[in-house]
MARDO-449553 format. One line per 8 residues: number of its first residue (from 1); for each residue x, y, z of C-alpha. Coordinates in pm, 1 decimal, always signed. Each point is the difference from the previous one (the first is absolute). Example, Ala and Ser with C-alpha at 12.3 -4.5 7.8 and 13.67 -1.06 7.14 Angstrom:
1) +1230.0/-450.0/+780.0 | +137.0/+344.0/-66.0 $
! end
This chain:
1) -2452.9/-1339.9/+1417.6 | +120.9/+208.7/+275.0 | +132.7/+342.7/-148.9 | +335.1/+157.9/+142.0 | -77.8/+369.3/+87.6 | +225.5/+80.9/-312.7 | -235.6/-167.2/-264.6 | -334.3/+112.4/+184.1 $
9) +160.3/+385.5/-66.6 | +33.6/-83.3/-365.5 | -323.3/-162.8/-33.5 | -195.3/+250.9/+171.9 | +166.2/+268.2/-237.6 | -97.5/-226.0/-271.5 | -328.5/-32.0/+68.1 | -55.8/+358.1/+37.3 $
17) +126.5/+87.7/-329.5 | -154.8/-259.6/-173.3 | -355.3/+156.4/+109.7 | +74.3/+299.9/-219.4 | +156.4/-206.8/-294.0 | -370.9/-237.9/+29.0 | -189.6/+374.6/-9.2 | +230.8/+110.2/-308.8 $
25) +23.8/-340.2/-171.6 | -425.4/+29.4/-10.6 | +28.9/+342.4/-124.6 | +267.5/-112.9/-245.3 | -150.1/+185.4/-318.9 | +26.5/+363.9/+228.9 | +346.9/-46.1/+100.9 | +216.0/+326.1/-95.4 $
33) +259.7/-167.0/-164.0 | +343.9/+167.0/-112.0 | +263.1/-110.8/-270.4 | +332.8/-43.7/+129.5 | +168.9/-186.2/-266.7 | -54.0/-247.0/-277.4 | -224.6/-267.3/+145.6 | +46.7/+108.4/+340.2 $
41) -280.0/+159.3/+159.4 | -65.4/+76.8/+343.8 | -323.8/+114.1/+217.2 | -185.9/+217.9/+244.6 | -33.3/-337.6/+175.2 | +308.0/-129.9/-0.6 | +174.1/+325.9/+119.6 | -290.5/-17.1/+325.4 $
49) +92.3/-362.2/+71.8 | +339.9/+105.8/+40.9 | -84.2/+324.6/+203.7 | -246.5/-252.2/+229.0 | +295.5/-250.6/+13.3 | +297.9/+231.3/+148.1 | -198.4/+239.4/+183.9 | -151.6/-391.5/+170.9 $
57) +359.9/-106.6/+29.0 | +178.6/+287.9/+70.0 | -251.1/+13.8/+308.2 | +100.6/-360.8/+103.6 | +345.7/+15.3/-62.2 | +53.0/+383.3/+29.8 | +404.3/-33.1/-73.3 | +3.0/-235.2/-312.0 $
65) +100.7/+96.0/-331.1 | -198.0/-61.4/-297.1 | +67.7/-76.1/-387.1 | -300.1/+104.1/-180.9 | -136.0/-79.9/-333.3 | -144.6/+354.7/-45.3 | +180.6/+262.8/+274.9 | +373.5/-227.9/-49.3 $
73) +177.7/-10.3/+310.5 | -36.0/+145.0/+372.3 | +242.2/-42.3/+223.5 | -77.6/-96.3/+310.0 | +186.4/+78.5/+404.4 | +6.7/-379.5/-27.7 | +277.7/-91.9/-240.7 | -30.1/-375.8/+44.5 $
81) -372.0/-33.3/-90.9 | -176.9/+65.7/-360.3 | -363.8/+6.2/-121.9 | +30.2/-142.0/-378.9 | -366.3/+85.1/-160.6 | -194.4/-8.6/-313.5 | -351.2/+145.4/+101.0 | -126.7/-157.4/-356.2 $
89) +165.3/-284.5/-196.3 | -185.8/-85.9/-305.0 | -96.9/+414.4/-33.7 | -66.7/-83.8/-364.2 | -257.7/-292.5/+138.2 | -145.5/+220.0/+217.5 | -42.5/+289.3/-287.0 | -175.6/-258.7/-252.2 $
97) -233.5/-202.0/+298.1 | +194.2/-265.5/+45.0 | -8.4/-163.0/+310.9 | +343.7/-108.1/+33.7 | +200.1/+261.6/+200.1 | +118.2/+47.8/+366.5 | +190.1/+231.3/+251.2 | +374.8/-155.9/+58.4 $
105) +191.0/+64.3/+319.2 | +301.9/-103.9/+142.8 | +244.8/+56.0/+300.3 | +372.7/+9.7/-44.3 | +173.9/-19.2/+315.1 | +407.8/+94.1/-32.2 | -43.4/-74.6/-381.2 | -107.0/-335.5/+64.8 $
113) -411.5/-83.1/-104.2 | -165.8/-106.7/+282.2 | -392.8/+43.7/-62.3 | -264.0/+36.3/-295.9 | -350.6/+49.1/-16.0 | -186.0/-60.9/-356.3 | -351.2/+84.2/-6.8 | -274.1/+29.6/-283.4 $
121) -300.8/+181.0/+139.9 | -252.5/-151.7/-247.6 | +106.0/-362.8/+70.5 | +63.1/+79.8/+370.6 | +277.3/-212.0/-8.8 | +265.0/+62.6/+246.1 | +364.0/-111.4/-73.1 | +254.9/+66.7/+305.9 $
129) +309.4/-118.4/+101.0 | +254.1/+37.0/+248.0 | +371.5/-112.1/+6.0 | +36.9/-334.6/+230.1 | -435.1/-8.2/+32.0 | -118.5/-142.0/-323.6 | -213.2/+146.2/-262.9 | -380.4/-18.8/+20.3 $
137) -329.1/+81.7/-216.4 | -288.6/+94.9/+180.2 | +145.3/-194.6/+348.9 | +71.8/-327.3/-251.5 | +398.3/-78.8/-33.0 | +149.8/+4.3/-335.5 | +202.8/-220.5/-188.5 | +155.9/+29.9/-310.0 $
145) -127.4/-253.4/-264.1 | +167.6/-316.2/+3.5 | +47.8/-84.0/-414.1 | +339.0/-115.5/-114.7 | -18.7/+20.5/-364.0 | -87.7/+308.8/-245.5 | -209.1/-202.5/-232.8 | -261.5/+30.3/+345.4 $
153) +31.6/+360.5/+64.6 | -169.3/+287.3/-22.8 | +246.4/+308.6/-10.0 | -102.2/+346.1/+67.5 | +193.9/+309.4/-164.4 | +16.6/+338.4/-83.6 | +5.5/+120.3/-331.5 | +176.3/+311.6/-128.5 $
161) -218.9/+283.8/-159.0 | +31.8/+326.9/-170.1 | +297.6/+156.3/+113.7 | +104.2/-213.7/+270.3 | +220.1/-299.7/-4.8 | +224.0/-228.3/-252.3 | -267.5/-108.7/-247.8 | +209.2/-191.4/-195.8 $
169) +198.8/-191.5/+314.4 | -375.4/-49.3/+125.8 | -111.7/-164.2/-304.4 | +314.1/-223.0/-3.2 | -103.7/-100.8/+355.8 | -348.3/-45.9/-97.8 | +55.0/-227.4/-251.9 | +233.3/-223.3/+155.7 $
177) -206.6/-30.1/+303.7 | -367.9/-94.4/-208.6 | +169.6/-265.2/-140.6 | +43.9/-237.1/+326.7 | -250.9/+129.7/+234.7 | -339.8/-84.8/+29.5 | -161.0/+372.4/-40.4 | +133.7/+347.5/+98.5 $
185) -181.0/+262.1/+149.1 | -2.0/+430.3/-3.3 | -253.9/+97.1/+247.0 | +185.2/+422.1/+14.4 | +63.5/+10.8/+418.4 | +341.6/-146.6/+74.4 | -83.0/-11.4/+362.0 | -259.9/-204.0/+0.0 $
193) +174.9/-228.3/-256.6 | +242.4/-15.4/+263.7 | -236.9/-85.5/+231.6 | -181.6/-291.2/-201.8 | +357.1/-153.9/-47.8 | -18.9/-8.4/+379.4 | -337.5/-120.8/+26.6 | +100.3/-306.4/-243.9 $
201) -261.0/+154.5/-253.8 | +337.8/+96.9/-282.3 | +243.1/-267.5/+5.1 | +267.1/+310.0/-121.1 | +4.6/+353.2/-74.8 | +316.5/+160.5/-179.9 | +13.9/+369.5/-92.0 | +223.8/+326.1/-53.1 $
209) -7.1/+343.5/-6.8 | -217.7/+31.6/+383.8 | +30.2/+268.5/+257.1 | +108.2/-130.1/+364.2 | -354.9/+109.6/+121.8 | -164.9/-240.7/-281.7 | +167.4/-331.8/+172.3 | +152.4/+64.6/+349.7 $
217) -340.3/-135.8/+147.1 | -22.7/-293.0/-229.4 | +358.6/-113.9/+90.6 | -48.4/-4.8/+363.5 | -351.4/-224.5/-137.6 | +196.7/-247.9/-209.2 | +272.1/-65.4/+231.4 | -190.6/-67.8/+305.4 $
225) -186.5/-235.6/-196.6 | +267.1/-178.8/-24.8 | +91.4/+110.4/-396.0 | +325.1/+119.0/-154.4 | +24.7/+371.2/-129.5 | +269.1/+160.1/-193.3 | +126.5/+265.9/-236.6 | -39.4/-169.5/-338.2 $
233) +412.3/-64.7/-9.3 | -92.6/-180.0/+316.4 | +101.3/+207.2/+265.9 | -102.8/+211.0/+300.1 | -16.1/+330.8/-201.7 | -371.5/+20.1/-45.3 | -68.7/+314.2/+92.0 | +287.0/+157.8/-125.9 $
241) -39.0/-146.4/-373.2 | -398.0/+9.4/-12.5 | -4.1/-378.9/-116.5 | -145.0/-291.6/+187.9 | +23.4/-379.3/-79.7 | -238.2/-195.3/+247.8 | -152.3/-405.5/+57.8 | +121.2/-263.5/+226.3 $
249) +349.6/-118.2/-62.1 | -39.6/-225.1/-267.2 | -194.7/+241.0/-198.4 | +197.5/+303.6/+108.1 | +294.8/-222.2/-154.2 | -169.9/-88.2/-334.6 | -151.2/+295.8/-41.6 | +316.4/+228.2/+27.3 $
257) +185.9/-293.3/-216.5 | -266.3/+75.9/-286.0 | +11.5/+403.1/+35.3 | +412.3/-29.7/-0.4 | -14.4/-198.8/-310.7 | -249.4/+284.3/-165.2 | +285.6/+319.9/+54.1 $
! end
């Protein structure tokens, strides 16, 4: 695929903070690692990838504004432009060797999502999108996964843990999902769930309780793959609410019907 000048800035950034996750993610067992809440840790490598990402960025686009995962919001000469970033989705991946993490970033263009980038450095696979251009893996075009009914699909989640979430609403959810789909999954890195649901790997993904920088990426993905994403009441509020309901329509459909039924 031909890259617009706008996604080679993002992937270039990308790439360049990915190098010093690989280093860190090899190193995993010296990481300096701080506690900054119940289950929620965060690194000396995931506050670099976000350093390498805006100071990359900031060069590129030198009036954006950003809305970071660590450093929160900088506002930028450019009010009609935002950077939306998570420098490490799936820290607590990262922290126990897991190889299922990636850097997340998005552009938001006069509130509107117009581009994402989802990359995981140890698979080097390279999920971007652009509004109007398609979403792509590698160079190869993505489709969401055709499957009609549940009792075919695999669904991808997120599950609540200590101190964060509705565990009782999740298990509610849970249960009445297992029971007509053909296996669920909880792989920790909502962006790259996201990002499978584009690449027709998940037929669905449904979860609350997620920070816009977790999923701004993935929506650009999913859409441009030519999948439905919405709030889990089904509407545009995504980032606002921190809950995503994603598939192609018919799943989308079923798959909101079931969680609905489960409040």
């Amino acid at each position: 695929m031909a890259r617009s000048a706008l996604l080679n800035v993002m992937v270039d950034a990308v790439r360049k903070a990915a190098r010093s996750l690989t280093r860190d993610f090899g190193e995993v067992e010296n990481l300096q690692v701080s506690l900054k809440g119940p289950g929620d840790f965060v690194s000396a490598a995931d506050r670099r990838s976000e350093e390498i990402l805006k100071q990359e960025l900031m060069k590129a686009r030198p009036g954006y504004g950003f809305l970071l995962e660590e450093q929160g919001v900088i506002e930028g000469t450019d009010d009609q432009h935002r950077w939306l970033i998570d420098p490490l989705d799936g820290t607590t991946n990262f922290l126990h060797g897991i190889p299922q993490f990636a850097i997340s970033v998005a552009l938001e263009r006069q509130g509107q999502l117009v581009a994402g980038v989802v990359y995981n450095p140890v698979t080097d696979e390279l999920f971007v999108a652009e509004r109007g251009g398609g979403a792509f893996l590698n160079d190869r075009r993505l489709r969401v996964a055709n499957r009609q009914n549940l009792y075919d699909s695999v669904i991808a989640t997120g599950i609540p843990f200590i101190g964060h979430g509705d565990h009782q609403k999740y298990l509610k959810q849970q249960r009445a999902v297992m029971a007509e789909v053909a296996g669920i999954r909880r792989f920790g890195a909502a962006a790259l769930d996201l990002a499978w649901v584009a690449a027709g790997r998940f037929d669905g993904f449904w979860e609350g309780s997620l920070n816009t920088w977790d999923i701004a990426a993935g929506i650009v993905l999913i859409r441009e793959a030519g999948g439905f994403v919405t709030d889990l009441s089904g509407g545009d509020k995504m980032l606002e609410t921190g809950s995503v309901l994603a598939g192609n329509e018919v799943i989308h459909r079923k798959l909101g019907a079931l969680l609905a039924k489960a409040e």
